[in-house]
PyMOL CGO cylinders between C-alpha atoms (Angstrom):
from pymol import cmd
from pymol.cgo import CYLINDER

trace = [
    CYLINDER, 109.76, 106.97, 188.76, 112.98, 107.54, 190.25, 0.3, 1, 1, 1, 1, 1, 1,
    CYLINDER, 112.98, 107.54, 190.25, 114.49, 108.60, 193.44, 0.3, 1, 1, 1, 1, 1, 1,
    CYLINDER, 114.49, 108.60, 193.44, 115.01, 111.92, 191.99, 0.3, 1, 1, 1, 1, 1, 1,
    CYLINDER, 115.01, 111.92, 191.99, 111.77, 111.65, 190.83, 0.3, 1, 1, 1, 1, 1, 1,
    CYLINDER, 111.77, 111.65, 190.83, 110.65, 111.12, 194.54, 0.3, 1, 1, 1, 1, 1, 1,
    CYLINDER, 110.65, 111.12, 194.54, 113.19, 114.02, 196.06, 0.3, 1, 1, 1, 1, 1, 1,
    CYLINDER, 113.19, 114.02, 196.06, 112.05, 116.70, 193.59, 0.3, 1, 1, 1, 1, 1, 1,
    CYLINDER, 112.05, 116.70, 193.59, 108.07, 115.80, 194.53, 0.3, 1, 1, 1, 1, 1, 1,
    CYLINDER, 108.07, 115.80, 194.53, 108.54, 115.98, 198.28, 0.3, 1, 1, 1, 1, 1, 1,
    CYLINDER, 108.54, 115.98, 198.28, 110.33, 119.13, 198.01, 0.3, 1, 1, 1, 1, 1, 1,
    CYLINDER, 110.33, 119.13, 198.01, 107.74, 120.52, 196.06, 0.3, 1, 1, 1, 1, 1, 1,
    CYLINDER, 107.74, 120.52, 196.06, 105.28, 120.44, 198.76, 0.3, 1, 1, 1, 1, 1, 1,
    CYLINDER, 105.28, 120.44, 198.76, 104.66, 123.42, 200.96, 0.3, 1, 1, 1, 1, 1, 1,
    CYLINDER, 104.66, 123.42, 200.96, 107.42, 123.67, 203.64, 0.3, 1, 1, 1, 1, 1, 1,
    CYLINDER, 107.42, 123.67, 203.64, 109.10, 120.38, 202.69, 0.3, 1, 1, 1, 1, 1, 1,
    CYLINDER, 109.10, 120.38, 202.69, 112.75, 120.55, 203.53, 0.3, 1, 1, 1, 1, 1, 1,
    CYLINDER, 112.75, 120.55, 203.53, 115.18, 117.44, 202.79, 0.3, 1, 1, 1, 1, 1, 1,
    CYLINDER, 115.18, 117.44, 202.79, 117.23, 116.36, 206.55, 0.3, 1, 1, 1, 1, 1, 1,
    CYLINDER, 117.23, 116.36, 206.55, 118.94, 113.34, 207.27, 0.3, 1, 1, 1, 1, 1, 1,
    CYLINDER, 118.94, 113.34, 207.27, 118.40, 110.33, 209.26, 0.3, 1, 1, 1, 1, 1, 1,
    CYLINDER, 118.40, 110.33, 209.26, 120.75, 107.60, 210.01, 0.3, 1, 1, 1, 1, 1, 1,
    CYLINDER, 120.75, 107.60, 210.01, 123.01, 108.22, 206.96, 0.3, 1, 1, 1, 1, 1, 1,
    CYLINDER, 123.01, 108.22, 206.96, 119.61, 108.70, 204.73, 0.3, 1, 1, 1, 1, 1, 1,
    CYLINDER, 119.61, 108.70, 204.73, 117.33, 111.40, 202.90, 0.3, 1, 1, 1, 1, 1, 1,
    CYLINDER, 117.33, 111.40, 202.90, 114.39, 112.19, 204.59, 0.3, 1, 1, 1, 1, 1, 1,
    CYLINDER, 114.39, 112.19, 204.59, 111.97, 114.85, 204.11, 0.3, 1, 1, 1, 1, 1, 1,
    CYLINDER, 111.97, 114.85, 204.11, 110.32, 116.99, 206.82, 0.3, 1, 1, 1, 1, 1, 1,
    CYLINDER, 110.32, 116.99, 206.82, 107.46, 119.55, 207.49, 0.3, 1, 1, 1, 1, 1, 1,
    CYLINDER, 107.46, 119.55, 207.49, 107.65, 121.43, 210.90, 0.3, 1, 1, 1, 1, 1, 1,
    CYLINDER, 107.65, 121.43, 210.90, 110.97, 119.51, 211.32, 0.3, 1, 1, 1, 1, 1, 1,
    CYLINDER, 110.97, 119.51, 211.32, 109.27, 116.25, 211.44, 0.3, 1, 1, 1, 1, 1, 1,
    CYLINDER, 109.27, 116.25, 211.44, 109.53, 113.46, 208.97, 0.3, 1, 1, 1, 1, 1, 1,
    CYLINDER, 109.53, 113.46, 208.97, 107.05, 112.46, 206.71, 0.3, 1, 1, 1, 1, 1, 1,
    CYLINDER, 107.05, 112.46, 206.71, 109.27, 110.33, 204.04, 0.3, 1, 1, 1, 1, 1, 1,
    CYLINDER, 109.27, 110.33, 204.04, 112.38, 108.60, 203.45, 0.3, 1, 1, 1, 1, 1, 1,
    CYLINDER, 112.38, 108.60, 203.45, 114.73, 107.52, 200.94, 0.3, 1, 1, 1, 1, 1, 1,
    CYLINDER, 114.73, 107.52, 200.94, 116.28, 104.96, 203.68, 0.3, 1, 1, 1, 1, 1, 1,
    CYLINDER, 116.28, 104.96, 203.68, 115.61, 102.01, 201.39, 0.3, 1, 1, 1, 1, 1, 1,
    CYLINDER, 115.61, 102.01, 201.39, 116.70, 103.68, 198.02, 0.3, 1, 1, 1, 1, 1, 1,
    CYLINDER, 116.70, 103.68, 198.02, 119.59, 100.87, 196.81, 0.3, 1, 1, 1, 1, 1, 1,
    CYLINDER, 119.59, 100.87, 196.81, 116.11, 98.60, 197.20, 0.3, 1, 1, 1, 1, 1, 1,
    CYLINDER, 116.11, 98.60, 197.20, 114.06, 100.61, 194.65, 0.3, 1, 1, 1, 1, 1, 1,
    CYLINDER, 114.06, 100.61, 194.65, 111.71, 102.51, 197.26, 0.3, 1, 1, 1, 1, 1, 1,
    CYLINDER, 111.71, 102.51, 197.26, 110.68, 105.45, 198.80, 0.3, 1, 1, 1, 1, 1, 1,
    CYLINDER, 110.68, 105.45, 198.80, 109.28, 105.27, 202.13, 0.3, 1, 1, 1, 1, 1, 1,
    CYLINDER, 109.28, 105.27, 202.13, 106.12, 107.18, 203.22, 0.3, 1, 1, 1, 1, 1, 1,
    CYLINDER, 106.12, 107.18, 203.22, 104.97, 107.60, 207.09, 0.3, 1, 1, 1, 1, 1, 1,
    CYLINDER, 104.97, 107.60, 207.09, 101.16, 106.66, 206.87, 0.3, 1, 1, 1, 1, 1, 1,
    CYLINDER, 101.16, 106.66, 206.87, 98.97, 105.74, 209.31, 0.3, 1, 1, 1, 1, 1, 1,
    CYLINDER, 98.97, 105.74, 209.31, 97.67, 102.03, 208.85, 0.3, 1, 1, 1, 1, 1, 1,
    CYLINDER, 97.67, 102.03, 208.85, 94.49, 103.59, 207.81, 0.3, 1, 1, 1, 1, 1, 1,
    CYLINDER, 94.49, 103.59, 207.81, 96.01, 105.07, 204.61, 0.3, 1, 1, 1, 1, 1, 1,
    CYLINDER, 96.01, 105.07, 204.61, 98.37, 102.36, 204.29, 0.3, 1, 1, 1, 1, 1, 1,
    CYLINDER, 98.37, 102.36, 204.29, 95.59, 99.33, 203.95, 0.3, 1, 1, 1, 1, 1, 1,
    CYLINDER, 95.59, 99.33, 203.95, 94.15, 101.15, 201.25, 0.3, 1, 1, 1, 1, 1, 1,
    CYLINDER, 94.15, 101.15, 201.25, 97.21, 102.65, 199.21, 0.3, 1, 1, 1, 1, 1, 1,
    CYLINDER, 97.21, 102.65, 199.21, 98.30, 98.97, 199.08, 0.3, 1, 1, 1, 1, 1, 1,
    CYLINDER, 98.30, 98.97, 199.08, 94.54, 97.98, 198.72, 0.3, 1, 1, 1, 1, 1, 1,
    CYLINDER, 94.54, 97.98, 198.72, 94.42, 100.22, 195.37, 0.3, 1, 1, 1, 1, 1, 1,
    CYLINDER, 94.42, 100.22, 195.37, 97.84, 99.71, 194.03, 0.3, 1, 1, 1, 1, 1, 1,
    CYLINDER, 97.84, 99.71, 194.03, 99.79, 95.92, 195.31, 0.3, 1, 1, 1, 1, 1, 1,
    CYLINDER, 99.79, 95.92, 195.31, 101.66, 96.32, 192.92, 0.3, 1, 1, 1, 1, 1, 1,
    CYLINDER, 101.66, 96.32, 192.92, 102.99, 100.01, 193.85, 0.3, 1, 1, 1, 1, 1, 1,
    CYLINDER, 102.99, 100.01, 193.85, 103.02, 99.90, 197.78, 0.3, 1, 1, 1, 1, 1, 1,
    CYLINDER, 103.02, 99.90, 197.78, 104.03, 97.26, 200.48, 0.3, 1, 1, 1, 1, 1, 1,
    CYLINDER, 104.03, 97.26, 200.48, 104.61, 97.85, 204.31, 0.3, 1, 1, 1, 1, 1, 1,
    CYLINDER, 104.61, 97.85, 204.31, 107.99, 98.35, 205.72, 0.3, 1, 1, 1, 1, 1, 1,
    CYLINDER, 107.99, 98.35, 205.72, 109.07, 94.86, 207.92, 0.3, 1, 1, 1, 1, 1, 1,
    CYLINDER, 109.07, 94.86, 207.92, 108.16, 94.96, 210.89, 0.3, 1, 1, 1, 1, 1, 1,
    CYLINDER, 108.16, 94.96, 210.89, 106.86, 97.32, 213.67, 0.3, 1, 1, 1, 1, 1, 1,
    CYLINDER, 106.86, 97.32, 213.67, 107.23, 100.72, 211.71, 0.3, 1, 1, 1, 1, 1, 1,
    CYLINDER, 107.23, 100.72, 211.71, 105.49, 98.76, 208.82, 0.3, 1, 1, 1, 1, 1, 1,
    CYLINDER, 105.49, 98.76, 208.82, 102.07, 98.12, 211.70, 0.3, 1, 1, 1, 1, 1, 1,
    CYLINDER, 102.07, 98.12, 211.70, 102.05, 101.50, 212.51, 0.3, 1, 1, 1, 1, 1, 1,
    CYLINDER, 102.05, 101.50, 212.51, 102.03, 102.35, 208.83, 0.3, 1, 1, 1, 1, 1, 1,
    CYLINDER, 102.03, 102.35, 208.83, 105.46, 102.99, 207.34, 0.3, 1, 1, 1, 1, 1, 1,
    CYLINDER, 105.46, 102.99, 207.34, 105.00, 102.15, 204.09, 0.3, 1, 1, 1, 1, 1, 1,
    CYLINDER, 105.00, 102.15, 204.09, 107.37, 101.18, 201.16, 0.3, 1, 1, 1, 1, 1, 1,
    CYLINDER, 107.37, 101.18, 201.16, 106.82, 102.73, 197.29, 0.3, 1, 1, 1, 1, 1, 1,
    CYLINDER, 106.82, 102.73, 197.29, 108.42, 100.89, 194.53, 0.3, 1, 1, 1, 1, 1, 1,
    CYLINDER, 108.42, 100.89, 194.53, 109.11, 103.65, 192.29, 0.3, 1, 1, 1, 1, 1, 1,
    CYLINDER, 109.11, 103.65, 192.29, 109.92, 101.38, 189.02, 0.3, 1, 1, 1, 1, 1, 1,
    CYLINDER, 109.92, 101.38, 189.02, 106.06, 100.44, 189.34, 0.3, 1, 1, 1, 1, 1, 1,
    CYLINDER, 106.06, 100.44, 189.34, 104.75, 103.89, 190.74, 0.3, 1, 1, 1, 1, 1, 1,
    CYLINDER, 104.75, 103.89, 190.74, 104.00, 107.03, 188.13, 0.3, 1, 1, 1, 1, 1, 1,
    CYLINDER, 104.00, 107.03, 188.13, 103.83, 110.68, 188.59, 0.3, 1, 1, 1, 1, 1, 1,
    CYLINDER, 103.83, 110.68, 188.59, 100.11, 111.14, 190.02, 0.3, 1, 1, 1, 1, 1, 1,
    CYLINDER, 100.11, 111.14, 190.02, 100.41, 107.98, 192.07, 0.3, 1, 1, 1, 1, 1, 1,
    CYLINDER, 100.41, 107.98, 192.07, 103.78, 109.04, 193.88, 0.3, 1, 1, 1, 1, 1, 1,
    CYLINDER, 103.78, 109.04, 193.88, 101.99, 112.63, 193.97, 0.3, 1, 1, 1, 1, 1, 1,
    CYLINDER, 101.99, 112.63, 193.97, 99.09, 111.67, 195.81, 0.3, 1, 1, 1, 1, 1, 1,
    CYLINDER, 99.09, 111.67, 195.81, 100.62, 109.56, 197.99, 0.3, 1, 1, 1, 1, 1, 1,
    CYLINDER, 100.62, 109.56, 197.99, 103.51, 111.72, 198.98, 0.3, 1, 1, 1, 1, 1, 1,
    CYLINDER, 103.51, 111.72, 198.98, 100.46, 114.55, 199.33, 0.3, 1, 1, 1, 1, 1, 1,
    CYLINDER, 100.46, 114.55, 199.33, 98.41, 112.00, 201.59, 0.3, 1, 1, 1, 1, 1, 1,
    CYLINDER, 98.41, 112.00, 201.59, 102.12, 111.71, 204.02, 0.3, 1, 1, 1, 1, 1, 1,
    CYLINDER, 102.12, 111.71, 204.02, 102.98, 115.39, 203.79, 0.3, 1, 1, 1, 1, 1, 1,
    CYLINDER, 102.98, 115.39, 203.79, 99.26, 116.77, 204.97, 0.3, 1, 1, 1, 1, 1, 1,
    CYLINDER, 99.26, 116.77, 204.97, 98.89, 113.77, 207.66, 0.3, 1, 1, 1, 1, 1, 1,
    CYLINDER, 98.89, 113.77, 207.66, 102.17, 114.51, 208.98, 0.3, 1, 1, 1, 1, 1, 1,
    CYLINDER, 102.17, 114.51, 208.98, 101.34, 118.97, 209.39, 0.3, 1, 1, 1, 1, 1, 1,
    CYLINDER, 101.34, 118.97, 209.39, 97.85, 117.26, 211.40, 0.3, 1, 1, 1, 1, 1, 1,
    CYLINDER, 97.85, 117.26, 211.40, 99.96, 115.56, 213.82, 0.3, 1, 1, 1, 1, 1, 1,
    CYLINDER, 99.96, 115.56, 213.82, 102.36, 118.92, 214.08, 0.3, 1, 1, 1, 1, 1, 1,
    CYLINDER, 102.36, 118.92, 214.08, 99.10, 120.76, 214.55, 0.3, 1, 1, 1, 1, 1, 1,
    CYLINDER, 99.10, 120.76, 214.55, 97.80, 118.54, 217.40, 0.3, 1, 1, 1, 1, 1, 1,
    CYLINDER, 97.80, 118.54, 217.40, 100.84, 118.34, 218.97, 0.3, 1, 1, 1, 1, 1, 1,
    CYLINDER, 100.84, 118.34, 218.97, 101.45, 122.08, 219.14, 0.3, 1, 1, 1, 1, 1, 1,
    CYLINDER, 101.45, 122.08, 219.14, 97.69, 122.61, 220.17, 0.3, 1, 1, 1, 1, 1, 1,
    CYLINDER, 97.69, 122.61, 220.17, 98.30, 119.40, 223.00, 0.3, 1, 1, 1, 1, 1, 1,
    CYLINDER, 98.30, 119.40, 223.00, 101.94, 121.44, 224.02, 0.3, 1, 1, 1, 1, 1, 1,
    CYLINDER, 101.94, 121.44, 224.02, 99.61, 125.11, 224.18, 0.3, 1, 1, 1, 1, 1, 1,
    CYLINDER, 99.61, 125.11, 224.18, 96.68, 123.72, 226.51, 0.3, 1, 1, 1, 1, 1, 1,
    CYLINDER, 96.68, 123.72, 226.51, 99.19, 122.01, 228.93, 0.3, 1, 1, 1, 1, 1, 1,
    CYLINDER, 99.19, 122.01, 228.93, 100.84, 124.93, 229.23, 0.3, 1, 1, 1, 1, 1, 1,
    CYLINDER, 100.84, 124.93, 229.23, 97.61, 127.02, 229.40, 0.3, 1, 1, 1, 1, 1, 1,
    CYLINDER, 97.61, 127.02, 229.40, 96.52, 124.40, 232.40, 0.3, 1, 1, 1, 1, 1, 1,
    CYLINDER, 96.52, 124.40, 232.40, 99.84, 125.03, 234.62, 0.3, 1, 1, 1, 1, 1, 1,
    CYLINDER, 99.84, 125.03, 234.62, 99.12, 128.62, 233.88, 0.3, 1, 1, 1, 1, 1, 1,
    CYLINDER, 99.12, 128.62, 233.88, 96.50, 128.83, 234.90, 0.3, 1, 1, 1, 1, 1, 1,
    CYLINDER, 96.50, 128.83, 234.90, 96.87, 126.21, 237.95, 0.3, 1, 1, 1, 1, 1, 1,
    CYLINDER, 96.87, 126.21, 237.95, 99.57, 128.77, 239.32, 0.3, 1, 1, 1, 1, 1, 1,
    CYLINDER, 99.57, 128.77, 239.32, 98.05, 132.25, 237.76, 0.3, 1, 1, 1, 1, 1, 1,
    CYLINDER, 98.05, 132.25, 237.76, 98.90, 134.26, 241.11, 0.3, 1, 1, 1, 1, 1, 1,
    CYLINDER, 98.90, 134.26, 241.11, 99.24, 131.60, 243.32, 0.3, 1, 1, 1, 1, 1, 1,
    CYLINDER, 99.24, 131.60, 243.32, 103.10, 131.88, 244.71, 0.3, 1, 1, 1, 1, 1, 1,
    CYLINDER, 103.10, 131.88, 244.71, 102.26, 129.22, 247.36, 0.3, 1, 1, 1, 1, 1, 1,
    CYLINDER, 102.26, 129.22, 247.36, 102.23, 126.58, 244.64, 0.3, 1, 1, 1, 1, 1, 1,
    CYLINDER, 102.23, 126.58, 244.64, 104.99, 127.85, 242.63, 0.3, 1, 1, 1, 1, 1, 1,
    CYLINDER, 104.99, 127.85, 242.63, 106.76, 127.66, 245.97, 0.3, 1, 1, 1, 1, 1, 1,
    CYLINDER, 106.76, 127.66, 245.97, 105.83, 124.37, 247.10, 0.3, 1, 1, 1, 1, 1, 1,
    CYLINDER, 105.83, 124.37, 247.10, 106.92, 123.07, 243.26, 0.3, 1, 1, 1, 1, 1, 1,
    CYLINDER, 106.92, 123.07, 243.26, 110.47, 124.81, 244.15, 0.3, 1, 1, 1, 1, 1, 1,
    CYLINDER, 110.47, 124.81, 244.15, 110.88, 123.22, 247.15, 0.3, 1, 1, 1, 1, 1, 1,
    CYLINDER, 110.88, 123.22, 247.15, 110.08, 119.72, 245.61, 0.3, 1, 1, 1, 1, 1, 1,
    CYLINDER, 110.08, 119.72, 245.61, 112.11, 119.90, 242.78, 0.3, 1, 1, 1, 1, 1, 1,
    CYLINDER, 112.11, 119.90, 242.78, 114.83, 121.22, 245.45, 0.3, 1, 1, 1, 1, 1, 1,
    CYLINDER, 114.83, 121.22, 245.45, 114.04, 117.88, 247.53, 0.3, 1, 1, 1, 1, 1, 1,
    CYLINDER, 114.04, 117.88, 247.53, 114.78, 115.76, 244.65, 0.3, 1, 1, 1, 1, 1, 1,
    CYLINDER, 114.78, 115.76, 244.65, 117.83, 117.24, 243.39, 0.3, 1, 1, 1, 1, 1, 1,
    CYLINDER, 117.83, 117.24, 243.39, 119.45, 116.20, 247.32, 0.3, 1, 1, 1, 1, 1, 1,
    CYLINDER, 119.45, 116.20, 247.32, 117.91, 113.13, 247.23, 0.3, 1, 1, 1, 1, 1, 1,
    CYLINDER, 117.91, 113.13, 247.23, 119.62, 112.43, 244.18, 0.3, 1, 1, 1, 1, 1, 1,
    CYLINDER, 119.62, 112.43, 244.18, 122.91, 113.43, 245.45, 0.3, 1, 1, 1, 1, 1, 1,
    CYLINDER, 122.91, 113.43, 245.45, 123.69, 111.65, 248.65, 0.3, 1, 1, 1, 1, 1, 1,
    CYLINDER, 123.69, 111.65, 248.65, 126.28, 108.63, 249.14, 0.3, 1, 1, 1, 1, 1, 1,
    CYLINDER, 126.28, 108.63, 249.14, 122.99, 106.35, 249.76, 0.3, 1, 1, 1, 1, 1, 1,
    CYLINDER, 122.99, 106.35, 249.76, 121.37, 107.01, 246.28, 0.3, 1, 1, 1, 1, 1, 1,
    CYLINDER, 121.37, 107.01, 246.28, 124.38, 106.82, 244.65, 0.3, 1, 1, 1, 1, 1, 1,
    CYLINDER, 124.38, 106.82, 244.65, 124.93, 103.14, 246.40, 0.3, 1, 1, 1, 1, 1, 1,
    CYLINDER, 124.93, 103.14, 246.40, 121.34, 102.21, 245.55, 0.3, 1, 1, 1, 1, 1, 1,
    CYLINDER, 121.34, 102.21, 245.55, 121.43, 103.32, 241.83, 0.3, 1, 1, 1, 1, 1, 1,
    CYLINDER, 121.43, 103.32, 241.83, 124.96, 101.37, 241.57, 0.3, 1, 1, 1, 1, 1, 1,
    CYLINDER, 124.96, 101.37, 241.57, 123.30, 98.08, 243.33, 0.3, 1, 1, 1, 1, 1, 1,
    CYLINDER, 123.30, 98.08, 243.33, 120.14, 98.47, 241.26, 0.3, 1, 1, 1, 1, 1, 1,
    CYLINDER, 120.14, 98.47, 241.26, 122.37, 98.42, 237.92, 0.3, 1, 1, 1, 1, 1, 1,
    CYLINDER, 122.37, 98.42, 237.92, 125.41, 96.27, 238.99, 0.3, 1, 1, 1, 1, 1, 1,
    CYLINDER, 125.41, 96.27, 238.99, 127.51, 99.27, 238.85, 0.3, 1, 1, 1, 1, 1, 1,
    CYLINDER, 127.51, 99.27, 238.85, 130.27, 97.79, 241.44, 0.3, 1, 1, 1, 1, 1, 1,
    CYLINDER, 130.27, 97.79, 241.44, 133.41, 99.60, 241.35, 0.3, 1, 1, 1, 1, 1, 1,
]
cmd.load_cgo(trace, "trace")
């Protein structure tokens, strides 16, 4: 396979759109990124697993998939040589990043829609709270702005003049 092997999969998939990060093609759903081309010159396309998937893409195919150095490799960025990789494998695994990647959209808008459903209904009708929240976030803003702040945040990070 090829990169543009790689690009013309990923953009096959439902709501795929190509972006880029730091100077390199990625590919999103819901704005978010579920693959790279960041390591392209090397031969790979990168994936965004979880380490669950990743253990047993590499577990099935060594030869195919590796994890990315490092941290984003643990967490289960993973690395697709696509000289050794054919159609159905880069398929299925691009699939496999694509639909984990619209879960974690999902639960993230659904985590975003309760919290919001939660102050809503902490303050449904209830102006002293939304007042009391005013006047804190009023508090703050002055605290922030007097000569002593500014002289403690400038002590705390060696900002002398």
């Amino acid at each position: 396979m090829t990169v543009s092997d790689f690009r013309r999969i990923a953009l096959s998939l439902d709501g795929a759109e190509e972006g880029s990060h730091m100077g390199a093609a990625d590919f999103r759903v819901g704005g978010r990124i579920f693959a790279t081309l960041a390591a392209e010159r090397h031969g790979y396309g990168n994936l965004m697993l979880n380490p669950e998937q990743q253990a047993a893409f590499i577990a099935e195919q060594p030869d195919v998939f590796l994890p990315v150095a490092g941290t984003w490799g643990r967490n289960g960025a993973t690395h697709v040589r696509l000289a050794a990789a054919n159609e159905d494998i880069l398929r299925g695994a691009l699939h496999s990043a694509w639909k984990l990647r619209i879960a974690k959209n999902q639960s993230a808008r659904q985590g975003a829609i309760n919290a919001a459903k939660r102050r809503s209904a902490a303050c449904a009708g209830n102006q002293e709270v939304i007042q009391m929240d005013k006047l804190r976030k009023a508090e703050l803003r002055a605290r922030l702005t007097t000569p002593e702040m500014l002289e403690s945040v400038k002590r705390r990070y060696g900002l002398n003049d």
